[in-house]
SEMI-690417 format. One record per residue (C-alpha): x, z, y; residue in one letter. Coordinates in Angstrom, 3 decimals, always signed. Each point is the difference from the previous one (the first is absolute). Layout:
N
<px: X&pz: Z&py: Y&resn: A>;
...
END
This chain:
345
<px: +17.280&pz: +9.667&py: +3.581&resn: X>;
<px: -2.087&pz: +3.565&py: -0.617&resn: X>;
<px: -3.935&pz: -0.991&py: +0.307&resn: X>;
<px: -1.720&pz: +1.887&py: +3.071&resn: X>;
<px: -3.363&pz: +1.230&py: -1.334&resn: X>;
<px: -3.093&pz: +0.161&py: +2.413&resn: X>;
<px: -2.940&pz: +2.331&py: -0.761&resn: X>;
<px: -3.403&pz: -0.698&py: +1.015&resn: X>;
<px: -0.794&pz: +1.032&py: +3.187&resn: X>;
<px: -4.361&pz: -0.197&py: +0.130&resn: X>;
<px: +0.155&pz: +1.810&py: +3.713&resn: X>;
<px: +0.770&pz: -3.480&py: +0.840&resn: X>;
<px: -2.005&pz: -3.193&py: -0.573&resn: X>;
<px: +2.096&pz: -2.697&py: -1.591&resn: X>;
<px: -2.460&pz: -2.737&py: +1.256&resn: X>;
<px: -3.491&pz: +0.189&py: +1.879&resn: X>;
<px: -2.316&pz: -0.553&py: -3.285&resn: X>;
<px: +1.850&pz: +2.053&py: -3.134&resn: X>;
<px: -0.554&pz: +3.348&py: +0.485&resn: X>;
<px: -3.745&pz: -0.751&py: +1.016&resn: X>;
<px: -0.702&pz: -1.579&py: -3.816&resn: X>;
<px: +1.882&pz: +3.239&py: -1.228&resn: X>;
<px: -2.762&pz: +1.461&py: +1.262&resn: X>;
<px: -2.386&pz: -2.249&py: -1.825&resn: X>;
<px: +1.545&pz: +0.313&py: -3.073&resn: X>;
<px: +0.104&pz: +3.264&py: -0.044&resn: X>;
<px: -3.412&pz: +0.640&py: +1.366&resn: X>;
<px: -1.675&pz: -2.004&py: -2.614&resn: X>;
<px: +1.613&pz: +1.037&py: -3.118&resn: X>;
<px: -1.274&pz: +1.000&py: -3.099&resn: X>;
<px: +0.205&pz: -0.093&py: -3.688&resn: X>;
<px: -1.960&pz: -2.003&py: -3.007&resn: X>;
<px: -0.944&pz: +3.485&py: -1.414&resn: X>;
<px: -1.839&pz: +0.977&py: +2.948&resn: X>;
<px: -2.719&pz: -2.371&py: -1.454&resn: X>;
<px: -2.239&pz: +0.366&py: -3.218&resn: X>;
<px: -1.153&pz: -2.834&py: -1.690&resn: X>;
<px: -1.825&pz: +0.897&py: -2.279&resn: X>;
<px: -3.122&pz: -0.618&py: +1.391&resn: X>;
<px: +0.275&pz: -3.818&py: +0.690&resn: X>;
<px: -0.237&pz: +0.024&py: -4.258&resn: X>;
<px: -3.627&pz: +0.095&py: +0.949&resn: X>;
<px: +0.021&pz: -4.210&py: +1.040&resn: X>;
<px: +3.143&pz: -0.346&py: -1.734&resn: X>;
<px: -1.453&pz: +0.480&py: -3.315&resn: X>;
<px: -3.227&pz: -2.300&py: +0.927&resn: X>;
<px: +2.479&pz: -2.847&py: +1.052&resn: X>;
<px: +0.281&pz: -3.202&py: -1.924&resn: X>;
<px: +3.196&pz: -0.669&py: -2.023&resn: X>;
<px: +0.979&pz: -3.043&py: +2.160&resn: X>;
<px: -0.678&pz: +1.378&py: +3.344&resn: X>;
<px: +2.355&pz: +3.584&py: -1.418&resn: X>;
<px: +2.204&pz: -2.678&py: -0.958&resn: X>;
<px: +0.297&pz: -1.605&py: +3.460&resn: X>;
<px: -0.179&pz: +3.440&py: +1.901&resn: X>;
<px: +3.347&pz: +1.526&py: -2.081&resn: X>;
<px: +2.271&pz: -3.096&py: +0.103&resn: X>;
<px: -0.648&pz: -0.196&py: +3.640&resn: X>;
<px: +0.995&pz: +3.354&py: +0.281&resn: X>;
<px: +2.969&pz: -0.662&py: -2.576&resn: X>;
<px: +0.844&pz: -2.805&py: +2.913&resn: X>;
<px: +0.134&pz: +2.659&py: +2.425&resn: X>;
<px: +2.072&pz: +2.702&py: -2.670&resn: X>;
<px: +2.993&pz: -2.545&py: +0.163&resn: X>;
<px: +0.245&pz: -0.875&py: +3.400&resn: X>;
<px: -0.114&pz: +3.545&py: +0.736&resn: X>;
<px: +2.846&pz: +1.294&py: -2.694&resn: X>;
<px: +2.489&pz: -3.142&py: +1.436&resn: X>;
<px: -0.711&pz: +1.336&py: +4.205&resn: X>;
<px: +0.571&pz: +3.666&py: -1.163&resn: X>;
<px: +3.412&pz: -0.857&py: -2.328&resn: X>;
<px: +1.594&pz: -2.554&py: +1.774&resn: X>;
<px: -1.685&pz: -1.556&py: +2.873&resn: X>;
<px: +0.040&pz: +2.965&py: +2.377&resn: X>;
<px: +3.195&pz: +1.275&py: -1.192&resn: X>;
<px: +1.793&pz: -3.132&py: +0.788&resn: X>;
<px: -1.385&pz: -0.377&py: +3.365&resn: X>;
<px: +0.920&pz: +3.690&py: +0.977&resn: X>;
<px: +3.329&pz: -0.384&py: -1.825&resn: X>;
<px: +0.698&pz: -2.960&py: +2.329&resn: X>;
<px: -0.548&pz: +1.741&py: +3.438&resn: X>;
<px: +3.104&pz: +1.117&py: +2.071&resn: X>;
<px: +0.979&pz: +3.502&py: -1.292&resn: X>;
<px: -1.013&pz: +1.602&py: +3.482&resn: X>;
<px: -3.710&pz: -1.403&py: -0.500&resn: X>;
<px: -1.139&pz: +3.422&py: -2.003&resn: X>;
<px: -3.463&pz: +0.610&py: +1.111&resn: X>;
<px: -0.624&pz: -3.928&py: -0.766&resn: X>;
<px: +1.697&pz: +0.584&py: -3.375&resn: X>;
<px: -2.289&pz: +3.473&py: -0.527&resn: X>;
<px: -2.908&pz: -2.032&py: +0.563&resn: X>;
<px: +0.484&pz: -2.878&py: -1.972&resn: X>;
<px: +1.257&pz: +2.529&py: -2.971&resn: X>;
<px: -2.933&pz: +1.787&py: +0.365&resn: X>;
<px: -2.572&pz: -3.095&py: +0.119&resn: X>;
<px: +1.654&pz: -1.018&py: -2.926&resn: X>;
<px: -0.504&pz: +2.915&py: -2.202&resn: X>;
<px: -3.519&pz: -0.004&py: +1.288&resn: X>;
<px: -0.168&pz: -3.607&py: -2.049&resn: X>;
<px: +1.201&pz: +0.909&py: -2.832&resn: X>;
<px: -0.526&pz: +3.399&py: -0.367&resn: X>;
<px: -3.697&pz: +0.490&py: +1.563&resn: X>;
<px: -1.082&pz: -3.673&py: -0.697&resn: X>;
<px: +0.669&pz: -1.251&py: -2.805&resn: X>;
<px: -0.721&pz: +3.502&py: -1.680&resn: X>;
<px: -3.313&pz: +0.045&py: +1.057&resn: X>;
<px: -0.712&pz: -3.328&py: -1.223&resn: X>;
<px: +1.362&pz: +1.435&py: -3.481&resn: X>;
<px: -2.386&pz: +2.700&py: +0.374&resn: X>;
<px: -2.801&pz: -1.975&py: +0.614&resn: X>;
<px: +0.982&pz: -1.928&py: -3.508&resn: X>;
<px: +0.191&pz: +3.583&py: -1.715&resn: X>;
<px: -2.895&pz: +0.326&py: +1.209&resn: X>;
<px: -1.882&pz: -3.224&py: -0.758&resn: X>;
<px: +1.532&pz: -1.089&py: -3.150&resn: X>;
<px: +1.281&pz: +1.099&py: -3.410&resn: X>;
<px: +4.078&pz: +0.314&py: -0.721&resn: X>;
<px: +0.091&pz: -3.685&py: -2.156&resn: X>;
<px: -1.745&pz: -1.311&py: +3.385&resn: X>;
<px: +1.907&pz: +1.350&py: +2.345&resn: X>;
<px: +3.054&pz: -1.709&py: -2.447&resn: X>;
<px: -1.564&pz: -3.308&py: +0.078&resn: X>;
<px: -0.638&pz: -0.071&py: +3.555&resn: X>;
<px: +3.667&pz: +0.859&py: +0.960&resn: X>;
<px: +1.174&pz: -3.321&py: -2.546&resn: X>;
<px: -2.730&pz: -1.858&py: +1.903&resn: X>;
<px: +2.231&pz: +0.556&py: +2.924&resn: X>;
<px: +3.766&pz: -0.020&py: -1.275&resn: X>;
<px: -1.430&pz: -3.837&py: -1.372&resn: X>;
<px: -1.827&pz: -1.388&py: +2.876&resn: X>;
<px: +1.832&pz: -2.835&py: +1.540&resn: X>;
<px: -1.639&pz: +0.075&py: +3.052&resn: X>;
<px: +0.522&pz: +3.703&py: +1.230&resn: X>;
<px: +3.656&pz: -0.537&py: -1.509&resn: X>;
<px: +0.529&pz: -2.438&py: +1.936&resn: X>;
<px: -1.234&pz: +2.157&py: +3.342&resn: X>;
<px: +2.514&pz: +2.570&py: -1.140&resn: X>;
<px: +3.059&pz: -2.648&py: -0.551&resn: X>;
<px: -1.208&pz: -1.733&py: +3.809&resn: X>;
<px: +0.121&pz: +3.614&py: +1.887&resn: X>;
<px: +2.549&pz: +1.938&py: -2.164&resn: X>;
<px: +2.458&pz: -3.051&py: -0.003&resn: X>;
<px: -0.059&pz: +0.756&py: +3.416&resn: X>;
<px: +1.123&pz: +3.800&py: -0.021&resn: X>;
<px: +2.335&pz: -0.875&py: -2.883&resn: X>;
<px: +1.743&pz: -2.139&py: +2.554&resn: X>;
<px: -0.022&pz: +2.603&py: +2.740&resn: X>;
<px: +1.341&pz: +2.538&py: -2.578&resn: X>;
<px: +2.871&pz: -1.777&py: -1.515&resn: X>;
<px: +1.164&pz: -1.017&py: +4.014&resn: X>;
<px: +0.055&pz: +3.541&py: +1.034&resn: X>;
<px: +1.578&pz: +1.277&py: -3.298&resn: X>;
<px: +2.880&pz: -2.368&py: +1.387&resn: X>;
<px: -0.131&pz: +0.647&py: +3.557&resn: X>;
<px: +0.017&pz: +4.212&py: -0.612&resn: X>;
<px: +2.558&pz: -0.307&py: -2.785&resn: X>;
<px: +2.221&pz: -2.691&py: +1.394&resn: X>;
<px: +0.303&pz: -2.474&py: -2.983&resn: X>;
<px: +0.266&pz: -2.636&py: +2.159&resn: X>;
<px: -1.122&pz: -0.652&py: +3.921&resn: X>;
<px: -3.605&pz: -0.681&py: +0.525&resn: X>;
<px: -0.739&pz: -2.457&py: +2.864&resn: X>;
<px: -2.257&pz: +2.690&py: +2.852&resn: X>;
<px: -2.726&pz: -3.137&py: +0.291&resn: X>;
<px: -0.392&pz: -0.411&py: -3.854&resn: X>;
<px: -0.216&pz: +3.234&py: -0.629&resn: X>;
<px: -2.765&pz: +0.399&py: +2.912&resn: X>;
<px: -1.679&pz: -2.613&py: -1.151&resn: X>;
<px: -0.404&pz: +0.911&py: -3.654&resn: X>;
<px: -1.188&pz: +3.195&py: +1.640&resn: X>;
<px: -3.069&pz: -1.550&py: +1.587&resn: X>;
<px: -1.013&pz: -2.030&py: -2.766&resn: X>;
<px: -0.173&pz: +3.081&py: -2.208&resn: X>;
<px: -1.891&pz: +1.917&py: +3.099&resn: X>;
<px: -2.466&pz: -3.358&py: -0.395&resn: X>;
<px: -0.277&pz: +0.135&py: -3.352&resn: X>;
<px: -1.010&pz: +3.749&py: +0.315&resn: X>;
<px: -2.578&pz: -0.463&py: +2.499&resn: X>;
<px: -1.402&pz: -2.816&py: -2.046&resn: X>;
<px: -0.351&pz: +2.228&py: -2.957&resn: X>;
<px: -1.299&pz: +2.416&py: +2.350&resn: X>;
<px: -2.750&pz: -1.441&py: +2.211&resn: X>;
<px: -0.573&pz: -3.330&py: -2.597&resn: X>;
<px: +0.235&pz: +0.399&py: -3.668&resn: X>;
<px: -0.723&pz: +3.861&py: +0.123&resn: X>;
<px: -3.543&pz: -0.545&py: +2.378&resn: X>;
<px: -0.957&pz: -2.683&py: -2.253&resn: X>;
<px: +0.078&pz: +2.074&py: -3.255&resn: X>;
<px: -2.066&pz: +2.882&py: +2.004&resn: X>;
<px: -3.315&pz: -2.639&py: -0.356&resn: X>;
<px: -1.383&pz: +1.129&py: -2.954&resn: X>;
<px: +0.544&pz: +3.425&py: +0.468&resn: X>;
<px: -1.972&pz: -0.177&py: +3.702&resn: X>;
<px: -2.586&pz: -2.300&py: -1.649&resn: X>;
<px: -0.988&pz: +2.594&py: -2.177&resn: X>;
<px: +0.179&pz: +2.774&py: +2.511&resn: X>;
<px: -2.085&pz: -1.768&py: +2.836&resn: X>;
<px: -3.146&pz: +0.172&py: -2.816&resn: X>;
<px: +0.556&pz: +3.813&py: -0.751&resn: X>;
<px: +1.845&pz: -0.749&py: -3.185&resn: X>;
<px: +3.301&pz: +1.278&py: -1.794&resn: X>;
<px: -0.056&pz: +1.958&py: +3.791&resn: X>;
<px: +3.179&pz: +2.460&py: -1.471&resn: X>;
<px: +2.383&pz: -2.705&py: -0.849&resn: X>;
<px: -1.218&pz: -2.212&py: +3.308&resn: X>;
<px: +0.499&pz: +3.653&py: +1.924&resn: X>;
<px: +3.766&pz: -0.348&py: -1.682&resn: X>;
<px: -0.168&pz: -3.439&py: +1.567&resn: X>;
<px: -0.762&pz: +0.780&py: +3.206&resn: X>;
<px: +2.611&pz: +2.458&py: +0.211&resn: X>;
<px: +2.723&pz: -2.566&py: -1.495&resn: X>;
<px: -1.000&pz: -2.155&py: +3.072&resn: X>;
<px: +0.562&pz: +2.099&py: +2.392&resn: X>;
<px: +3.514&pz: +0.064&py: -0.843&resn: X>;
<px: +0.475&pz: -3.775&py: -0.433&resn: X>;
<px: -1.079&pz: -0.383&py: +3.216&resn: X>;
<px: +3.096&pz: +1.966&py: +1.610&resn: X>;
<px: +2.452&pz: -1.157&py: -2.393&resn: X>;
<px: -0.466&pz: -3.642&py: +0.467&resn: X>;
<px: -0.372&pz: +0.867&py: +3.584&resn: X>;
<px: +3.444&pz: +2.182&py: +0.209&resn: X>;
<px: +1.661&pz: -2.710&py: -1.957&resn: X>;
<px: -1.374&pz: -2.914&py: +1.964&resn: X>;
<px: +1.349&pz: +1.693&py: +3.406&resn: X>;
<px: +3.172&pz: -0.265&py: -1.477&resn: X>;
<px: +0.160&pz: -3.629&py: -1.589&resn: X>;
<px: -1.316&pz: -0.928&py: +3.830&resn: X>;
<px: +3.491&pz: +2.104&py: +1.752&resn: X>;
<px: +2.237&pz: -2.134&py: -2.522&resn: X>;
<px: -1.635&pz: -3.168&py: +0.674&resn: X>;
<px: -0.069&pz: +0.410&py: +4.073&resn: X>;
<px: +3.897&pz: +0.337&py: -0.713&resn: X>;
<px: +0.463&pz: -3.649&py: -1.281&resn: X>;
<px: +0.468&pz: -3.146&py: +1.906&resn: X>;
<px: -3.047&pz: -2.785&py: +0.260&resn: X>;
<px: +1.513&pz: -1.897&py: -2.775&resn: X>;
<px: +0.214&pz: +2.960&py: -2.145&resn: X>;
<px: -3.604&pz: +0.838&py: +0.511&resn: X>;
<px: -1.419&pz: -3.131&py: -0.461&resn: X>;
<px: +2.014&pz: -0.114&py: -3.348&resn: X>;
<px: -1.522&pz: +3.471&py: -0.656&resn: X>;
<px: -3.387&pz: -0.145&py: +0.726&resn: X>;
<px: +0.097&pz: -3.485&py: -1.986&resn: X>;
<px: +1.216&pz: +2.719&py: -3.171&resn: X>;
<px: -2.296&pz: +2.372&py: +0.957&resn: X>;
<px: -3.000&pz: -2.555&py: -0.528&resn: X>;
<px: +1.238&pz: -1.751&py: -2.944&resn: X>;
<px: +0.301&pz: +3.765&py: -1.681&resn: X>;
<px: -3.849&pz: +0.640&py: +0.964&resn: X>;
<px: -0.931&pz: -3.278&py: -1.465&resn: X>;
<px: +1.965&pz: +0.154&py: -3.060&resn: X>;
<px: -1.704&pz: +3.750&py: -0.555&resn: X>;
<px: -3.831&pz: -1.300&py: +0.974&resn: X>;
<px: +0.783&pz: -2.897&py: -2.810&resn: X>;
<px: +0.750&pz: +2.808&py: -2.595&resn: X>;
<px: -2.671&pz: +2.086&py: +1.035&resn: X>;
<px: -2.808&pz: -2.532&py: -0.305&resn: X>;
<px: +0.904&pz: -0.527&py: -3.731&resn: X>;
<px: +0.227&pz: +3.936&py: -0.268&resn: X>;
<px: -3.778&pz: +0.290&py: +1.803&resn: X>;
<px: -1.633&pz: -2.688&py: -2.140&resn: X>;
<px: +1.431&pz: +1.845&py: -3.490&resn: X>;
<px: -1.449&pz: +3.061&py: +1.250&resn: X>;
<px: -3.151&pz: -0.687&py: +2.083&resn: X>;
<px: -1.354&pz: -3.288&py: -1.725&resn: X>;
<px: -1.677&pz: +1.896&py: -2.666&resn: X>;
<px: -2.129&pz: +2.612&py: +3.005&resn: X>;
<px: -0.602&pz: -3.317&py: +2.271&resn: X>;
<px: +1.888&pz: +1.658&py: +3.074&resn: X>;
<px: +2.818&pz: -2.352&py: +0.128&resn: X>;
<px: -0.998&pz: -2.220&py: +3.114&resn: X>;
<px: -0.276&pz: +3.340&py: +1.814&resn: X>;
<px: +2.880&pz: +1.438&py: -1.162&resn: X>;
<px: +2.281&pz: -2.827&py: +0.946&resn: X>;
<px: -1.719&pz: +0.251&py: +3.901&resn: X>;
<px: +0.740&pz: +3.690&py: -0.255&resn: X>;
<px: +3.870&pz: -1.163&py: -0.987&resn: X>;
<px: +0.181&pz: -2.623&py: +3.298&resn: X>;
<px: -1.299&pz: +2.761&py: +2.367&resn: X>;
<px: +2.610&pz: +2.096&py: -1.313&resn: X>;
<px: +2.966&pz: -2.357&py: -0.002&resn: X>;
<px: -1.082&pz: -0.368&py: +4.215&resn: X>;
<px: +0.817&pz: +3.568&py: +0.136&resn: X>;
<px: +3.235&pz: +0.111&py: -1.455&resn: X>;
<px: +1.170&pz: -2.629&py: +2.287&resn: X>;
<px: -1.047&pz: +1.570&py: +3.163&resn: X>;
<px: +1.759&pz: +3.461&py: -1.330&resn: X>;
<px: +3.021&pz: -2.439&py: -0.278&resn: X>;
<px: -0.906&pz: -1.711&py: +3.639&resn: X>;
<px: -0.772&pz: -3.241&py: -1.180&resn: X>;
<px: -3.654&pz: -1.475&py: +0.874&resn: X>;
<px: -3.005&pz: -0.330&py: -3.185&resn: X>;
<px: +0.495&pz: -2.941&py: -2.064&resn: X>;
<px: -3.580&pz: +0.078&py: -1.719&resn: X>;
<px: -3.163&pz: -1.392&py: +2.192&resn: X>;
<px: -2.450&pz: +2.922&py: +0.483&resn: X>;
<px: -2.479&pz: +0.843&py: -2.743&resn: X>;
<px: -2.467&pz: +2.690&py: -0.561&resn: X>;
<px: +1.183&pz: +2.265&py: -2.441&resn: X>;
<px: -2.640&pz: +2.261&py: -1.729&resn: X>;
<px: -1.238&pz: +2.348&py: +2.050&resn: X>;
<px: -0.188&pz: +2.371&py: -2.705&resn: X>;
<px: +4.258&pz: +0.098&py: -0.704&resn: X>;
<px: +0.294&pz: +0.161&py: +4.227&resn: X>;
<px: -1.940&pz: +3.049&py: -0.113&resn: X>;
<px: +2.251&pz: +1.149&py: -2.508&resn: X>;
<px: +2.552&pz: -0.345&py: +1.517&resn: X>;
<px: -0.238&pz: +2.197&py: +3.102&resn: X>;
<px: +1.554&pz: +3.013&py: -0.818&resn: X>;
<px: -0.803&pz: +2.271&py: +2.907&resn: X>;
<px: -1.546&pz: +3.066&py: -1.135&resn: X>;
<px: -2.735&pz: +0.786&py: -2.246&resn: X>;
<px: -1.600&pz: +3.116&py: -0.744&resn: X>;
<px: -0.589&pz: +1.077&py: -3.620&resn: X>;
<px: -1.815&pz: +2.522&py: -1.599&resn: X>;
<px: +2.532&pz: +2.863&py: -1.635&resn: X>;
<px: -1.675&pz: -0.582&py: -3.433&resn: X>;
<px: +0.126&pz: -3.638&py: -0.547&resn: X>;
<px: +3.009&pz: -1.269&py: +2.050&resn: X>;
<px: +2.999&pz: +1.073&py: +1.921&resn: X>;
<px: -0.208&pz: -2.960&py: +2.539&resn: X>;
<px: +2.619&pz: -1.344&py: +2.137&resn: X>;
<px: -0.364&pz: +2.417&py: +2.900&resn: X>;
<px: +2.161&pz: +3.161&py: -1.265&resn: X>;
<px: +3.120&pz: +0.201&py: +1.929&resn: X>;
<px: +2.520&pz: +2.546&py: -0.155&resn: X>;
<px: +0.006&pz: +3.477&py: +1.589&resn: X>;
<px: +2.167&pz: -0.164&py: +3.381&resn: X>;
<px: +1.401&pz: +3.804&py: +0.444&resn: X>;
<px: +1.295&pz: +1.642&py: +2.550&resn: X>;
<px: +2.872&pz: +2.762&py: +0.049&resn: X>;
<px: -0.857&pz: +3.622&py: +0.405&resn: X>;
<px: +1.161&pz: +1.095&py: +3.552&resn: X>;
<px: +0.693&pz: +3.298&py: +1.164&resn: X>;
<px: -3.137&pz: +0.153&py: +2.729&resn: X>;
<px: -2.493&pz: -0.842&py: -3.135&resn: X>;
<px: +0.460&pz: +3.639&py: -0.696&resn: X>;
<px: -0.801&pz: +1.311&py: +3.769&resn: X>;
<px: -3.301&pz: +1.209&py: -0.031&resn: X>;
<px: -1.357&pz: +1.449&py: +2.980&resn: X>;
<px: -2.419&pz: +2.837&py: +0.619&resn: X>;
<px: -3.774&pz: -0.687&py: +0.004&resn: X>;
<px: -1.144&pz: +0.769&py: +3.285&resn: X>;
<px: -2.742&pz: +3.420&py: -0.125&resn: X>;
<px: -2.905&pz: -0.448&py: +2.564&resn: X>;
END
């Protein structure tokens, strides 16, 4: 049987939310080169050793996640959408080059920029033998591995893939994204925003600020989807799934307690940093429809403040800021040219 191609049609919306984040996306982006650094070496190079220390690996924390949601977390979710869904597939391909391609690069600037070639070596081994942030990537990457491998079988035919395993494995990897998204991704961002809401290292924090903006409609977009699939399943099912859901979120606040006190012990933030890490794991279960687990605590008001990313006006000699957007043009029409005759009193 000959394969009937569809092309994507963008005169029509495909759902009533997609082509309104395209617009977000789009709106907002920008790239890691757009920002200088090189004047944050100013505190940078006043810092203590332990608190550089603490301020890198978080970032390093951040470098992985980042490379994983660009290479394979994205790609698998988009790659797992009905072949007609092609703005939903644009926009996840495009949020996902945005991760690795805009995110984690700009963290790797910010190292260029920081530290010295045998540090920036050192800092990526840190990483590759950390047990705890492996163990984040084997939790939410075992998930898209899954995904992966069942459409691999369904497209190519290997064998017949049961519809409601297939779905399934689809919404735990769209859960597993948004966690990454709105949880473990927010909760590296608090040392960057701690130093920003005192005036410090205010070019990387600016890169920051711009990284969140993104988050936030990625774990959004994702989360809208992971709640379609899971309105589809029976009573049973969701009670079975939401049961997953929360034992994945527990199993990931477990790691990232361990992760926290190796990094943050040493600056004394840890206690606030593991509030900042509750707060966040409430959000990524309301993106997924599912109520806050954590009680209520006050978070630092500092890393709140941080974290509103509406815009803010920079000076053109010190920082771009997050309030550039991109030109909107409009065509040349035939009229532009019709001038008409001043009038002679």
């Amino acid at each position: 049987m000959t394969n009937i191609y569809t092309g994507a049609n963008w005169n029509n919306n495909d759902d009533e939310f997609t082509q309104l984040f395209y617009q977000q996306n789009l709106s907002q982006f920008w790239r890691p080169e757009d920002i200088s650094l090189q004047s944050d070496l100013n505190v940078w190079n006043t810092l203590p050793e332990h608190v550089k220390k603490a301020y890198v690996r978080n970032l390093q924390v951040l470098t992985f996640l980042d490379t994983y949601q660009g290479d394979i977390g994205m790609p698998v979710v988009s790659r797992s959408l009905d072949d007609d869904q092609h703005q939903r597939k644009a926009i996840i391909n495009f949020m996902a080059a945005m991760e690795n391609a805009v995110h984690a690069k700009s963290y790797s600037n910010i190292f260029m920029t920081y530290l010295n070639g045998s540090e920036i070596d050192e800092l990526f081994k840190w990483g590759e033998n950390n047990k705890e942030l492996q163990a984040f990537l084997n939790l939410i990457v075992g998930q898209y591995k899954d995904l992966d491998k069942l459409t691999y079988e369904k497209n190519y035919g290997f064998k017949k893939v049961d519809p409601l395993k297939f779905k399934i494995a689809q919404y735990k990897a769209c859960v597993a994204s948004t966690f990454l998204e709105t949880y473990l991704f927010y909760s590296g961002f608090y040392y960057p925003l701690y130093f920003y809401g005192q005036g410090k290292l205010m070019q990387a924090g600016e890169i920051i600020n711009l990284i969140l903006r993104d988050e936030s409609i990625h774990g959004v977009y994702i989360g809208k989807i992971a709640i379609e699939l899971y309105r589809e399943f029976d009573e049973k099912l969701q009670k079975k799934l939401h049961s997953w859901a929360m034992d994945l979120m527990s199993k990931l606040y477990g790691h990232q307690l361990t992760l926290i006190e190796d990094i943050y012990d040493e600056v004394g933030l840890s206690h606030d940093v593991k509030v900042f890490v509750r707060y966040n794991a409430n959000k990524a279960l309301m993106n997924i429809g599912f109520d806050p687990y954590f009680e209520y605590e006050e978070v630092n008001p500092v890393i709140l403040n941080g974290l509103n990313t509406e815009t803010k006006t920079m000076d053109n000699f010190s920082m771009k800021g997050n309030g550039y957007q991109k030109m909107v043009t409009e065509s040349i029409k035939n009229e532009d040219f019709e001038f008409k005759k001043p009038k002679i009193k």
